[in-house]
N, C-alpha and C positions, 0 to 999 in steps of 0.2 A: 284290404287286409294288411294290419301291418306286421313285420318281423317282430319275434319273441325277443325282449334282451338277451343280448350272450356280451361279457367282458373278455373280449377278447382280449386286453391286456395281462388279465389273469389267467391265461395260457401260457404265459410267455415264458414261467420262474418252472413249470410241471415237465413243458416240452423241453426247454432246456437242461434241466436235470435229467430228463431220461433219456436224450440224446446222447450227453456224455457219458453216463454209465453203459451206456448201449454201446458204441465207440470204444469204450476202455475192455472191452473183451481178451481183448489180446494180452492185457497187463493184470487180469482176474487175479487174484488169489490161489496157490496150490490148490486142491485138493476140491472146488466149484468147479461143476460142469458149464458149458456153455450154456445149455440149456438153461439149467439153475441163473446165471447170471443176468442172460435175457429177461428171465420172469421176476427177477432181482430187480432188474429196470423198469419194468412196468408199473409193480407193485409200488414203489418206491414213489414215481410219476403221479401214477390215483390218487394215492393217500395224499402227496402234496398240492392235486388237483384238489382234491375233496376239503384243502382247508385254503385253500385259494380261492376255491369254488368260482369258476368261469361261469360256472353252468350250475343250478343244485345240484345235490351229492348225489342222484341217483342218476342223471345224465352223465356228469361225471364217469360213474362206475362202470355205463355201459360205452362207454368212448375205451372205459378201457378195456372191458370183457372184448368188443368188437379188434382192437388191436392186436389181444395175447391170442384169440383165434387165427386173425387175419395173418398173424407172423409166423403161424405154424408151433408155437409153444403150448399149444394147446389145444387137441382134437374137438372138435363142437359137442359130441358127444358126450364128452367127461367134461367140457366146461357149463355144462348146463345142469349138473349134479347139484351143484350147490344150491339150485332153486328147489329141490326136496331133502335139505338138511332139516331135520327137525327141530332143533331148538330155532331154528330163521321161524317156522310155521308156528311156536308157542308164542313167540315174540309179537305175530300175525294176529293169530286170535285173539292173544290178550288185549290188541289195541284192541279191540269192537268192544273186548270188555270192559274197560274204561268209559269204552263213548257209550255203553249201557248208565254208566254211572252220573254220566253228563246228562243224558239225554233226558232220563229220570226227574231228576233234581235230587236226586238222595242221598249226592256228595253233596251239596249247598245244603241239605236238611242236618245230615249230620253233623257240620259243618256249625250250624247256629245249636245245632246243641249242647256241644261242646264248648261254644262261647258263652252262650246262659248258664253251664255249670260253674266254669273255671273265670269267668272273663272280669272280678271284680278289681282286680289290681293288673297292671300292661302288663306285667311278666308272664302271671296268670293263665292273659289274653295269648301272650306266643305259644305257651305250651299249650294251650287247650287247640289252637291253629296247628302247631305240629303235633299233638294226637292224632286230629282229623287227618292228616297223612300219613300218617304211621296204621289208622285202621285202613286205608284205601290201598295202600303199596302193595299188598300182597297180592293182587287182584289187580295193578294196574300197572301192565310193564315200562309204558310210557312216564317215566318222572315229569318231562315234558309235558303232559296232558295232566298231569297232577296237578303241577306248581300253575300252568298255564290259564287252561279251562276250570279247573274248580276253585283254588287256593286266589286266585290273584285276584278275581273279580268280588270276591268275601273280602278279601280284604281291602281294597280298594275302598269297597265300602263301607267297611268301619272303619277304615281312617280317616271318608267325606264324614262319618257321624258323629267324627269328635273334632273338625276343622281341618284336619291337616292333608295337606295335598301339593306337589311341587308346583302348580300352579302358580298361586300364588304364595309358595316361598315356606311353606306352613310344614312342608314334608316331615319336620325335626321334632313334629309335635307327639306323634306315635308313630305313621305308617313307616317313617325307614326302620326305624326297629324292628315292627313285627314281618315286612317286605324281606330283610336281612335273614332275620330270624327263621322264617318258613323257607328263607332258599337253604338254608344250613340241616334246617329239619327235614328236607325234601332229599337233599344229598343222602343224609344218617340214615334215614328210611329205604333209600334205594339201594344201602351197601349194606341190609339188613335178611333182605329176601332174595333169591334168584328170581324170582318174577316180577321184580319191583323198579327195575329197569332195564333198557333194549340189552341194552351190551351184556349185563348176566351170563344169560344163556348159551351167550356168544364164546364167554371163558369155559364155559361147559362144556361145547363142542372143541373147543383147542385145548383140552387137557386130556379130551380123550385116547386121540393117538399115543399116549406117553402113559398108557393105562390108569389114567386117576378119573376114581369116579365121583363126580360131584353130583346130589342130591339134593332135592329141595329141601331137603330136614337137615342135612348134614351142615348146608350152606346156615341154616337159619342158628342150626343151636351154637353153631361156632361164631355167627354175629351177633347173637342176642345179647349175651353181657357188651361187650364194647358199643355196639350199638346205644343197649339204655345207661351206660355211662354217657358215651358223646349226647342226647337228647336232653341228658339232667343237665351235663356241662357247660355246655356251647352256648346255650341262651344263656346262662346264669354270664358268662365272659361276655356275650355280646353285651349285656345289658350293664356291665361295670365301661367296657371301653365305647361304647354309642348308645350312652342313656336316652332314654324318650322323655322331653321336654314333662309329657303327661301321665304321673306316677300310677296315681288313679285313675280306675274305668268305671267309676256306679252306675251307668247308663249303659255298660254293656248287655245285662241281662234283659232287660227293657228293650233294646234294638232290637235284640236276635228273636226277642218274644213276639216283636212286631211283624219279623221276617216270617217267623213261621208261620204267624197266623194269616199271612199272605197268602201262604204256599197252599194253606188249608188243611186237609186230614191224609193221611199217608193214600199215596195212589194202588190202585191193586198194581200197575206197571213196576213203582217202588218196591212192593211187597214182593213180588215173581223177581223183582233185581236184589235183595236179601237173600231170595232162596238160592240164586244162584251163584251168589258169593260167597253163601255157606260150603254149598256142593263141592264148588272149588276149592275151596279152602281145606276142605275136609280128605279130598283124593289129593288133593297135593301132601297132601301129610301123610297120608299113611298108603299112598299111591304104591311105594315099595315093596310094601306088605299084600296089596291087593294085586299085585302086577297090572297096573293100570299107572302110564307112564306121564310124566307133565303135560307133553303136547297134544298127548289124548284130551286129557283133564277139559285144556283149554276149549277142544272142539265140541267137548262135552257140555259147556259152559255155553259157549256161542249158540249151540245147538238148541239149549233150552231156552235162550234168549229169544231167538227165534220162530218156537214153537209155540212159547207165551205174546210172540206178541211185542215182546219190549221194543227187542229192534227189527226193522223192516229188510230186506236185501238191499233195497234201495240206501240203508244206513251202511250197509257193509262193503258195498259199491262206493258209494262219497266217501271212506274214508282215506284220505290221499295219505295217512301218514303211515298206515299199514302197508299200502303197496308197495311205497316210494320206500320204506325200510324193508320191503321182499325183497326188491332187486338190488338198493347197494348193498346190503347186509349180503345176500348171496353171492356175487362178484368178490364180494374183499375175502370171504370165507372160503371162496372157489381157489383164489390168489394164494391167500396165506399156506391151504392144505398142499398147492401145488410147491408153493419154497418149501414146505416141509418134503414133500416125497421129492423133489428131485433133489435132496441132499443141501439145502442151504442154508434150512435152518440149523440141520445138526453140525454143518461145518461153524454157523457161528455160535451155537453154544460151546462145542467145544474150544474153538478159537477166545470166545471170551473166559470157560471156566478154567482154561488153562492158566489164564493168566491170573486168577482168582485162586490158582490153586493153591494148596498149602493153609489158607486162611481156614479159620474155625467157620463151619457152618451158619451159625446165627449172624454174623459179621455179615459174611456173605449174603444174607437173606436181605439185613439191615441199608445193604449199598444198592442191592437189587433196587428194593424200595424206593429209597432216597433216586436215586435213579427215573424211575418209572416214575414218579410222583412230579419232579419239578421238570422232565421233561414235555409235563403238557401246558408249562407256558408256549408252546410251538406249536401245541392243536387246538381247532377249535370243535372238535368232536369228539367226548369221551370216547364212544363207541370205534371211531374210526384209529382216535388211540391205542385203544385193547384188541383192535383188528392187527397194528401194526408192531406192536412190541408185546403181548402177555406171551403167546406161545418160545418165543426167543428166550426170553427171560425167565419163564416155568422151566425151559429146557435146560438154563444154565443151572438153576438153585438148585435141579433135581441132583444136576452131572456133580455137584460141589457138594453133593451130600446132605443140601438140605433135604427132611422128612417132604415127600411128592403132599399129602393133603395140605399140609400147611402149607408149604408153599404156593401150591395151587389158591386153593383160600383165602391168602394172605393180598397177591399180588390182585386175583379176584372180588376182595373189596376194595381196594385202591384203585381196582377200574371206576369206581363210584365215588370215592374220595377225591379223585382229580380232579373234580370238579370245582374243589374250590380254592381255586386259582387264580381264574379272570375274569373278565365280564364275557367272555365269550367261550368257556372253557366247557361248558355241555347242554342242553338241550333250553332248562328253563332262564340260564341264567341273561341272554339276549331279553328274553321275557320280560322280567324280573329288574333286570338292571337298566333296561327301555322305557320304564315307566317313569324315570326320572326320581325318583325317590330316596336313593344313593348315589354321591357323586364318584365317578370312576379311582379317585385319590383314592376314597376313605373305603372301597370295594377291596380295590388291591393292599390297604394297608390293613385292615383289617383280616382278609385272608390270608397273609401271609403270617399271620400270629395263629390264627384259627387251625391254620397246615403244620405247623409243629403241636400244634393242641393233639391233631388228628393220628398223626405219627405217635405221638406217647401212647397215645389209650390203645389204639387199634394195632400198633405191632408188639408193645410195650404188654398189656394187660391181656390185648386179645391173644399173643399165644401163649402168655400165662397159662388162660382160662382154655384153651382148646389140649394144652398140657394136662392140665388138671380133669377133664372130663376123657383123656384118652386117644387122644385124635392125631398124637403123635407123641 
C-alpha cells in the first residue's frame, strides 16, 4: 500500500501565518478577546490552507476543526453545529440533483435542442449554450457540475464538428469562443439564483445573524434584470474582443439532430427528472407562501428522485462532491459564526466602518465592492472567499448605513461574480481553462475588461432596478 500524496511544502505559508497571529496575542487589538483572536488565527490559517491546499479542501477544513477543538476555542459540542446548518444541507441535496441531470442525459438533450434551435450563426451557438445553463442553474447548485459534467463535454464536441481543437492548434476556429463564453454564462447564471451555486446559500446563512432575510424569490427578482443584461452583454463583448475564426454554423442544426437521434425518444427516467425540476422549482418559488422552506424543497426533490428510480442510494453515496462540500462548508461556517459571537467580527466592522465613516452610503457600498471583488485574485475558491470576507463586509455596509437587503444582495452576487478573474478563481474555471482552449494571457486579459463590464451592470443598473421595484 502506498501513502496518499500530501504537499507538505504547502503547509508551510498556513502554519506559518497562524503561528504568528497566534504569538501576537499579547499585541491584539483593543477591544478582541483572546478567545476571538485565537479563532482569528485559525480561521485565517484554513482559509490560506484551503487555497494552498496541502491537502483538498475538506481535509484541510477538518485539520482545522480538529485544531480549534483540540485548543479549547471551541467545545465539541457546538463545533459540530455546523454540520446541521441548513443552507450546508440545501447545497447537499442539490448536488444529487444535478447528478439527476447528468445521470439522465437530459442536460445533453436539452442541451442539443437548444443548439438545433439557435445554433445557425457562432454567436447564436453561445447563447443558445448559455440558455442551456440558465434553464439548468436553478436546480443545480453546483456551477461546477454545470460548466463541468454537462456544458463542457457538448461543447467539446461541437467544436470536434467544425475542426477546432487545441490539439492541433485549431482552438481559434470556434471552441475558445463558445468554451469562454459558457464560463461567463455559467458565472451570470450562478449569481442569478440562490441555488445556482454552492456559496449562495452560504451568504444566506451569514446575513442571518444581522437579521436580513434572504429568499429564493427575493434573491432571484433582485438578479433577474442585471442578470439578463450581463447574458445579452457579455457574449456580444466577448465576440467583438475574441472573435471565432468561424462566423457561420449551418451544420449546427444537423449535428445536434444527429445527437438526438442517438439518444433516442425521451426516457421515462428523463420524464420523472422534468417532474422533479418542475416540483422544485415551483416550492422554491412560492415556498414562502406555502411555509415550505428551500432545504425542505431540496430533500423533497431527492426524495422523489429516489422513489422513481432515477437515482439509486448507491448514486447518492458516490457522490464525493456533496459530502466533501458537507464538511468544509460546515467547518468554515462553524469558524466564521464563531468570529462573529466572540466579538471579532463586530470589532472589525466597526474598526473598518469607522474609518468609512462620514462618507455617503453608496460610496461606501461601491469600495466594499471594488474591494471584495479584486480581492479574489488571492483565492482560488469563490466559496472559501464568501466564507472568509461576505459576513465582515455585510457588517460594515450595514454599520455605514448602507440599506441591510441591498447590501446583503449586492455583496451576495459578487460572491458569483468573482469568479471571473483567474483561471483558477472558482469551481469550473480549472475545468474550462484545462482544456487548453484559452491561453492563460488572453483568460486574464479578457477578464479583466469583462470585471469592470460586471461592476457597471450589477452595482450600476442592479440597484437601480432593486430601487425601483422597492427593495430599498
Amino acid at each position: 500500500m502506498t501513502l496518499e500524496p500530501v504537499k507538505y511544502k504547502k503547509f508551510i505559508v498556513p502554519l506559518v501565518v497562524g503561528v504568528i497571529l497566534w504569538i501576537l496575542s499579547p499585541v491584539k487589538p483593543v477591544g478582541v478577546s483572546l478567545a476571538a483572536w485565537h479563532m482569528f488565527a485559525i480561521f485565517v490559517a484554513t482559509i490560506i490552507g484551503c487555497i494552498t491546499q496541502p491537502l483538498p479542501i475538506g481535509g484541510v477544513a477538518i485539520v482545522g476543526f480538529s485544531i480549534t477543538v483540540l485548543t479549547g476555542e471551541v467545545p465539541m459540542d457546538k463545533a459540530i453545529t455546523g454540520f446541521g446548518n441548513d443552507s450546508i444541507w440545501l447545497i447537499v441535496m442539490a448536488f444529487f440533483i444535478s447528478r439527476g441531470f447528468i445521470k439522465t442525459g437530459l442536460g445533453r438533450r436539452i442541451a442539443f435542442h437548444f443548439v438545433s434551435m439557435f445554433g445557425k450563426k457562432t454567436l447564436g451557438l453561445a447563447y443558445s449554450l448559455i440558455g442551456v445553463d440558465l434553464v439548468l442553474a436553478p436546480a443545480t447548485p453546483s456551477n461546477t457540475a454545470r460548466a463541468g459534467g454537462i456544458m463542457f463535454p457538448i461543447i467539446e464536441s461541437l467544436a470536434s464538428a467544425f475542426g477546432s481543437s487545441p490539439k492541433d492548434h485549431t482552438q481559434g476556429k470556434i471552441g475558445s469562443f463558445l468554451l469562454f463564453s459558457e464560463f461567463h454564462g455559467n458565472i451570470i447564471t450562478a449569481a442569478m439564483f440562490l441555488t445556482a451555486m454552492a456559496g449562495n446559500p452560504l451568504t444566506q446563512s451569514l446575513a442571518k445573524p444581522l437579521g436580513i432575510h434572504i429568499t429564493w424569490m427575493n434573491w432571484f427578482i433582485a438578479g433577474v434584470v442585471p442578470g439578463i443584461i450581463s447574458l445579452i452583454v457579455v457574449p456580444l463583448i466577448i465576440y467583438k474582443i475574441y472573435p471565432p475564426e468561424i462566423k457561420e454554423t449551418p451544420n449546427a442544426k444537423e449535428w445536434s439532430k444527429k445527437q438526438l437521434d442517438a439518444m433516442g425518444k425521451v426516457s421515462t427516467a428523463e420524464k420523472f427528472m422534468v417532474l422533479t425540476f418542475i416540483v422544485a422549482l415551483v416550492l422554491w418559488i412560492l415556498g414562502s407562501f406555502l411555509g415550505i422552506d428551500a432545504t425542505l424543497t431540496a430533500f423533497i426533490a431527492l426524495s422523489l428522485l429516489l422513489v422513481t428510480g432515477v437515482l439509486s442510494w448507491g448514486d447518492v453515496t458516490k457522490e464525493t462532491g456533496a459530502w466533501n462540500t458537507l464538511v468544509w462548508f460546515s467547518v468554515l461556517v462553524m469558524m466564521a459564526g464563531q468570529l462573529n459571537e466572540l466579538g471579532f467580527i463586530p470589532w472589525l466592522s466597526k474598526t473598518i466602518g469607522t474609518s468609512l465613516h462620514g462618507m455617503n452610503w453608496m460610496l461606501v457600498l461601491v469600495i466594499l465592492i471594488l474591494a471584495y471583488f479584486y480581492s479574489h485574485y488571492l483565492f482560488a475558491s469563490a466559496t472559501a472567499h464568501v466564507s472568509a470576507m461576505y459576513g465582515a463586509f455585510l457588517a460594515v455596509a450595514v454599520s455605514s448605513g448602507v440599506p441591510p437587503l441591498l447590501a446583503a444582495l449586492m455583496l451576495g452576487f459578487f460572491g458569483d461574480l468573482i469568479g471571473s478573474t483567474t483561471h483558477y478563481g472558482n469551481g469550473p474555471a480549472p475545468i474550462l481553462f484545462g482544456s487548453g482552449f484559452v491561453t492563460q494571457k488572453d483568460w486574464w486579459r479578457m477578464n479583466a475588461i469583462l470585471g469592470v463590464v460586471y461592476i457597471v451592470i450589477w452595482v450600476g443598473i442592479g440597484s437601480l432596478w432593486m430601487k425601483v421595484i422597492g427593495m430599498w
